[in-house]
C-alpha positions as CSV (number, residue, x, y, z in Angstrom):
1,X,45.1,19.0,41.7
2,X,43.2,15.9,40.1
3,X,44.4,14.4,37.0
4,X,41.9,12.6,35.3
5,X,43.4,9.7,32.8
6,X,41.5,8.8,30.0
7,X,41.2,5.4,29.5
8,X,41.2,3.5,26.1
9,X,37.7,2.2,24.6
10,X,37.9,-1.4,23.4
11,X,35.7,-2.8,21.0
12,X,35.5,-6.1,20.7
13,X,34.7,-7.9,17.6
14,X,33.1,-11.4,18.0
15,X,33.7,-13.4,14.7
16,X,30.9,-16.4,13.4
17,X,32.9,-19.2,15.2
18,X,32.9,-17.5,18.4
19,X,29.2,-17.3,19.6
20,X,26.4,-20.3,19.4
21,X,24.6,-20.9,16.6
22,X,20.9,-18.5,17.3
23,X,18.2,-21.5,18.1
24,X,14.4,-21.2,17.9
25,X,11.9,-23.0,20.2
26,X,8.7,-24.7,17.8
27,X,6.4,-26.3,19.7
28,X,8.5,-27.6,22.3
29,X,11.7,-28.8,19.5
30,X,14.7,-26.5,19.8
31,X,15.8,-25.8,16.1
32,X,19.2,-24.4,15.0
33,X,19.2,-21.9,12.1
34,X,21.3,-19.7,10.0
35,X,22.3,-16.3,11.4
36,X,20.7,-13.4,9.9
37,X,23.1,-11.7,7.1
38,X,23.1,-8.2,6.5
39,X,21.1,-8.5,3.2
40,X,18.1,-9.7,4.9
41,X,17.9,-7.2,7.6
42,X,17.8,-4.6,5.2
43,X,15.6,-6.4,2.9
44,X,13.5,-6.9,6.3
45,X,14.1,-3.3,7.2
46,X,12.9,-2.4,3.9
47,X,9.6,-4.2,3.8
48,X,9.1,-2.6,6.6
49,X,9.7,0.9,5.3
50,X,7.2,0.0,2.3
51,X,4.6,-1.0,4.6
52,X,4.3,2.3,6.6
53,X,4.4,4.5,3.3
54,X,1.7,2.3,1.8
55,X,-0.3,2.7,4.9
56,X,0.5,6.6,4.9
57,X,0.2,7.7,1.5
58,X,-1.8,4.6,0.1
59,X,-5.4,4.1,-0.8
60,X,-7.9,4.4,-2.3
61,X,-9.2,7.7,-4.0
62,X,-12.2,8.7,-1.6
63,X,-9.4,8.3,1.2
64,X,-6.9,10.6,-0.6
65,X,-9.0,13.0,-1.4
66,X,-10.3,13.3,2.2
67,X,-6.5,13.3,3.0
68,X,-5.8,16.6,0.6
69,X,-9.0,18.3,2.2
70,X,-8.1,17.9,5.7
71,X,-4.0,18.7,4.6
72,X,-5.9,22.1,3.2
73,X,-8.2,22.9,6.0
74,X,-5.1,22.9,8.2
75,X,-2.9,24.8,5.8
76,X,-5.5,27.5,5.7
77,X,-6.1,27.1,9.4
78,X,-2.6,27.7,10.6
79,X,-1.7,31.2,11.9
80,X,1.6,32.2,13.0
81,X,2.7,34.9,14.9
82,X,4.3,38.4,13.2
83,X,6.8,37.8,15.4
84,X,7.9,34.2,14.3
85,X,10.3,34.1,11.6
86,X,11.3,31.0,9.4
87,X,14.3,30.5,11.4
């Protein structure tokens, strides 16, 4: 009989001191600079967010209304089976 041991997961935590300051190359000058804080990722992560839904739902109103007919056309065109159930 094998007995398998489980072993314990570590997770190490690397505080600000511990790693480099991040540096940036600009035209052949190596530039130190601030590490990102978790504000501006989201903030980042955000204007990203806004930017797809503007592209997606945005527009003007010749472009949305060709949106709604084509979102009807397919509505009315979709056929599902007796069969199929909502589940």
């Amino acid at each position: 009989m094998v007995a398998a041991a489980k072993l314990p997961v570590l997770n190490p935590i690397i505080a600000n001191g511990d790693s480099p300051p991040p540096k940036r190359t600009v035209d052949g000058i190596e530039q130190t600079y601030p590490p990102t804080t978790a504000e501006e990722k989201l903030a980042r992560k955000n204007k990203l967010k806004a930017r797809a839904v503007e592209k997606r739902f945005g527009g003007n109103k010749e472009s949305k209304k060709t949106k709604t007919i084509l979102l009807k056309q397919q509505y009315e065109n979709f056929n599902g089976s007796s069969s199929e159930g909502l589940d």
